[in-house]
C-alpha positions as CSV (number, residue, x, y, z in Angstrom):
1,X,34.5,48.4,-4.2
2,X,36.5,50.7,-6.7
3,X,37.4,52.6,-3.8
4,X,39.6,49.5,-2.2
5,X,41.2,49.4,-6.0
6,X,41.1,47.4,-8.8
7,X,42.8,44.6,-7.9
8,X,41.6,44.1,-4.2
9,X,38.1,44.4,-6.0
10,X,38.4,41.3,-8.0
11,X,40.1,39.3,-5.5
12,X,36.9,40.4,-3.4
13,X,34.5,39.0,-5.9
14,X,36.6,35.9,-6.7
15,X,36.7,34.7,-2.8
16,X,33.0,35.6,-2.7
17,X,31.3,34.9,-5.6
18,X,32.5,31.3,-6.5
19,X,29.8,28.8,-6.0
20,X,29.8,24.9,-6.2
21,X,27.1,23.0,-7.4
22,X,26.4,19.7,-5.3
23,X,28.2,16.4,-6.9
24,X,24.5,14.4,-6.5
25,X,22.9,16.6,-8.2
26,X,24.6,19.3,-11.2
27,X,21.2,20.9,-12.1
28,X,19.8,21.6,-8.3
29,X,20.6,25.1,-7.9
30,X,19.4,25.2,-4.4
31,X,21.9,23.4,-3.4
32,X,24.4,25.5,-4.4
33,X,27.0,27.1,-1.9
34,X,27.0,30.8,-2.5
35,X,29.1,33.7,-0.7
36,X,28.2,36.2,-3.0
37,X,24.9,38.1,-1.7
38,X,27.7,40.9,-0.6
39,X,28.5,41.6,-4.3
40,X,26.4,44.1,-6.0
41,X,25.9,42.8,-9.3
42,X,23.8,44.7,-12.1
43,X,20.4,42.6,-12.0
44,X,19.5,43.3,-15.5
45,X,22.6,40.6,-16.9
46,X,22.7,38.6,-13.7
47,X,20.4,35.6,-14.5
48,X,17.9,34.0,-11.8
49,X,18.3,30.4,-10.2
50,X,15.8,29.1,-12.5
51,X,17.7,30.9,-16.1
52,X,20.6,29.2,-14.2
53,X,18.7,25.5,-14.4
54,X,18.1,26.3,-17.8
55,X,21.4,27.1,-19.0
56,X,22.6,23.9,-17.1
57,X,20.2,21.5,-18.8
58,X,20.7,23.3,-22.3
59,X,24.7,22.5,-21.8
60,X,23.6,19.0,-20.4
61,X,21.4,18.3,-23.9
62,X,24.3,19.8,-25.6
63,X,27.3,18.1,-24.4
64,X,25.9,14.9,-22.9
65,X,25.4,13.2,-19.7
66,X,28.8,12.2,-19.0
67,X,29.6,15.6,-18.9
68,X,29.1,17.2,-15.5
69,X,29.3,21.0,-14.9
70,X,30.7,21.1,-11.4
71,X,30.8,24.6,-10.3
72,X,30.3,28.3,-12.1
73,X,32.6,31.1,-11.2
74,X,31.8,34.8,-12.0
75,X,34.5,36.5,-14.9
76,X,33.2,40.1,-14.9
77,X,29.8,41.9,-14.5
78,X,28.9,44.8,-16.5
79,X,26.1,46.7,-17.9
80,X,26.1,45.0,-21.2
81,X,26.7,41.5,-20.4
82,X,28.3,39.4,-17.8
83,X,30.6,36.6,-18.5
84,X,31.3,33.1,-16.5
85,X,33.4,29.9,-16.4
86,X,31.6,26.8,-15.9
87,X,34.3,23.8,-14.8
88,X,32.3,20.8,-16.4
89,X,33.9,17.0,-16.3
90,X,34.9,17.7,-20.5
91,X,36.4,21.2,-20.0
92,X,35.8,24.4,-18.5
93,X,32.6,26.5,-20.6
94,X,32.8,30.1,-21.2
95,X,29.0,31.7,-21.0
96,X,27.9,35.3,-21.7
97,X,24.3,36.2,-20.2
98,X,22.7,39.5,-21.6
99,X,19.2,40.2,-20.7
100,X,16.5,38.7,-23.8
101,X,16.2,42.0,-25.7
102,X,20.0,42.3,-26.5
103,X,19.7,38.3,-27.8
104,X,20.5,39.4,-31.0
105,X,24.1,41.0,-30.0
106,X,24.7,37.0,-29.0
107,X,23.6,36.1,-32.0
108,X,26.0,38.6,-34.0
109,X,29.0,37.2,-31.7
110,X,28.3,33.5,-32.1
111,X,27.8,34.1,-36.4
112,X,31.2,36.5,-36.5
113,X,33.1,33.9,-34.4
114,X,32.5,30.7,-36.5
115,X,32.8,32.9,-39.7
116,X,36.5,33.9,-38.0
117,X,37.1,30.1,-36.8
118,X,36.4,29.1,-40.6
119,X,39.5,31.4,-41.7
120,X,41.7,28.8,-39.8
121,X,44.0,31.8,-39.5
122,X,44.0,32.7,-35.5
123,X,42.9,30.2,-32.6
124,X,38.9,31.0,-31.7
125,X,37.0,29.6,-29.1
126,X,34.3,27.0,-29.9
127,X,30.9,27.6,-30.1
128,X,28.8,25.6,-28.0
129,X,25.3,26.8,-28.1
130,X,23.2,30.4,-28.1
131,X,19.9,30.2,-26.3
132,X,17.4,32.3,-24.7
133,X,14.2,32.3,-22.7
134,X,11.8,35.1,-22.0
135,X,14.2,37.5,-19.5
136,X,17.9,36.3,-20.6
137,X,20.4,35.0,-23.3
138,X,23.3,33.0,-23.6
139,X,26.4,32.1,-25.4
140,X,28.2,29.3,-24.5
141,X,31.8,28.9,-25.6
142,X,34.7,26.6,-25.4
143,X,37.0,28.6,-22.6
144,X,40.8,29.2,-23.5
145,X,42.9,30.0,-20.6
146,X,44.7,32.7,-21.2
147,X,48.4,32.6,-20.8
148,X,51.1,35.0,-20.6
149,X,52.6,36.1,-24.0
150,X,56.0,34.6,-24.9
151,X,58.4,37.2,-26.7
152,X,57.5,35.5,-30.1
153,X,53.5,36.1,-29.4
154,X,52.7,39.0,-31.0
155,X,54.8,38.3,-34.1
156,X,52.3,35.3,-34.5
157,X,49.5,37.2,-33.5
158,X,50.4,40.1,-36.5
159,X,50.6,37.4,-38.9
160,X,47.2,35.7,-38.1
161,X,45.3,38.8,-37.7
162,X,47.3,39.4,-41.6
163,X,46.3,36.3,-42.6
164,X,42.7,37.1,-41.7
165,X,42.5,40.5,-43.5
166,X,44.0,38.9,-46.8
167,X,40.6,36.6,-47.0
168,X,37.8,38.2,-49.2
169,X,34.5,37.8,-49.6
170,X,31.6,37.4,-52.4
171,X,30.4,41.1,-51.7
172,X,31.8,43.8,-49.1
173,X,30.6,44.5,-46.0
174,X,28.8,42.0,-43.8
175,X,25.4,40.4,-44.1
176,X,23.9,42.1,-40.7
177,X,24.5,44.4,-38.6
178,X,26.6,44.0,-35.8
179,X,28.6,45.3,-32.5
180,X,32.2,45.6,-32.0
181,X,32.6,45.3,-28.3
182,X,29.5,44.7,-26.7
């Protein structure tokens, strides 16, 4: 797919990978329509139909009945971890799946972003809920559409990021380890 180019790639695997649960039933994943057996998509993040019903009835505990997730579209696959939207009847859900031994990089993220979202200094997405079963993990945030950057943007975003690095803790450093990027 690199070969075609970047962009031409992820228009490839946004027409074919988008798949629509059915409106009887959110948590029947064999009813799902699928188009994307053509992808190749690194197996060891990629979560199985039944890690999929999981995920679905852990958001479904979660959030309540009332909310319905109606259909998951792929974000980005990668050796590390890969990332979804789920559209659901309260909002759409952004969910990182990493195989079970790297459960503990989730962990990391969810703890650093609610420490960064107590700072009340820069917007941070929600967390929802971290899970796990025996083969895969996930973090389930609150998605934020992106949107393109006003002139007076990255003013604000100096200042928050500022406002962040004035705040100081009881001791330095941080109480685990943890990854930047992964």
């Amino acid at each position: 797919l690199f070969s075609i180019g970047t962009y031409t790639a992820e228009r490839l695997i946004e027409a074919a990978s988008i798949e629509v649960l059915s409106s009887d039933n959110p948590l029947n994943t064999d009813e799902w329509i699928s188009r994307s057996a053509y992808i190749r998509i690194p197996m060891e993040n990629n979560p199985t139909a039944s890690t999929w019903d999981e995920i679905y009835l852990s958001l479904k505990t979660k959030l309540g009945n009332k909310n319905r997730l109606l259909k998951r579209n792929p974000l980005s696959y990668g050796s590390a971890s890969n990332t979804y939207k789920i559209e659901s009847a309260g909002g759409g859900l952004f969910i990182k799946t990493v195989s079970a031994s790297r459960t503990n990089v989730l962990h990391c993220e969810a703890t650093s972003l609610r420490t960064l979202a107590e700072t009340n200094a820069i917007r941070i997405p929600k967390v929802i809920l971290l899970e796990n079963n025996e083969d895969f993990a996930w973090l389930a945030l609150e998605f934020i559409d992106l949107k393109t950057p006003d002139p007076t943007c990255y003013a604000k975003l100096g200042e928050s990021i500022a406002a962040i690095h004035r705040i100081c803790g009881g001791k330095y450093g941080w109480p685990e380890d943890n990854w930047i990027g992964a």
